[in-house]
N, C-alpha and C positions, 0 to 999 in steps of 0.2 A: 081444444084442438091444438093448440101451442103448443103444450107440453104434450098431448100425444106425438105430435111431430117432433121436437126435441129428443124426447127420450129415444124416437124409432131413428135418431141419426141423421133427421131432417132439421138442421139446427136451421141452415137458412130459410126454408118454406117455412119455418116455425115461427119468424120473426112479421108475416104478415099479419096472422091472427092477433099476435098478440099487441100486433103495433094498433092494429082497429080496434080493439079493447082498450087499451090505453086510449087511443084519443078520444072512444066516448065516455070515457070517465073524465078525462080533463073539462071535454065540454059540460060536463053536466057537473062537475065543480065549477065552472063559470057561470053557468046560470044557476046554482046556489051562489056565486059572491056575488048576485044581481047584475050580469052583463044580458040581458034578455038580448042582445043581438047574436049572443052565441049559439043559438040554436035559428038564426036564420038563412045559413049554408051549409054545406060540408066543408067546408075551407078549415085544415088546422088553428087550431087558438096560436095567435102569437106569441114565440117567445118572451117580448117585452110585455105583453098580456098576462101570462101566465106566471111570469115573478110580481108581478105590478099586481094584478087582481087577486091572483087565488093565494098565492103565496104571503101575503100584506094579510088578507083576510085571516090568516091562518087553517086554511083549507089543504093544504100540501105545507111540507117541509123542507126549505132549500133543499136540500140533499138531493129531496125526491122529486123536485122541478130537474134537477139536473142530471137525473139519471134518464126523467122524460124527454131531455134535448139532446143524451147520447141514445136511446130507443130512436127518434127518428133520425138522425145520422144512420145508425146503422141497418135502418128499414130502408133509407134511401140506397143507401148502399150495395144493399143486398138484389133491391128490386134490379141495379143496372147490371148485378154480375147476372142475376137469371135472363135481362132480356138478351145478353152478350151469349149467353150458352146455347141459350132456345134458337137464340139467328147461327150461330153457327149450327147447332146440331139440324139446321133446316136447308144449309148449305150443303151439310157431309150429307145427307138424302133418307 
């Protein structure tokens, strides 16, 4: 869905899907480095988690832990420019 949205010019709406896939790959690297409490919310894995556990384990590659803590920067990011657009385009009518 990411990349259908990406390629169609939806580069922000694209950044949702792909940020929910991401994080349930991180989780389910966490519960392979044995964090069994990782699967008992939806709450992101902690940054300090996620170098500490998956990263030590050799389950992810620093690089690629930190290219995971600029994806949710920019998911965050992304989510407050749409609610900013949505409220105002709910203003203009």
């Amino acid at each position: 869905m990411g990349r259908l949205l990406s390629e169609g010019g939806f580069c922000t709406e694209a950044l949702a899907p792909v940020h929910q896939a991401v994080e349930l790959a991180v989780r389910a690297l966490a519960l392979l480095s044995g964090d069994d409490a990782a699967g008992a919310n939806d709450d992101p894995i902690p940054a300090a988690a996620l170098h500490k556990q998956i990263v030590s384990a050799g389950l992810l590659l620093p690089a690629d832990a930190a290219q995971v803590s600029a994806l949710r920067e920019m998911a965050s990011s992304a989510a407050s420019i749409v609610e900013k657009t949505d409220a105002a385009l709910m203003r203009v009518g």
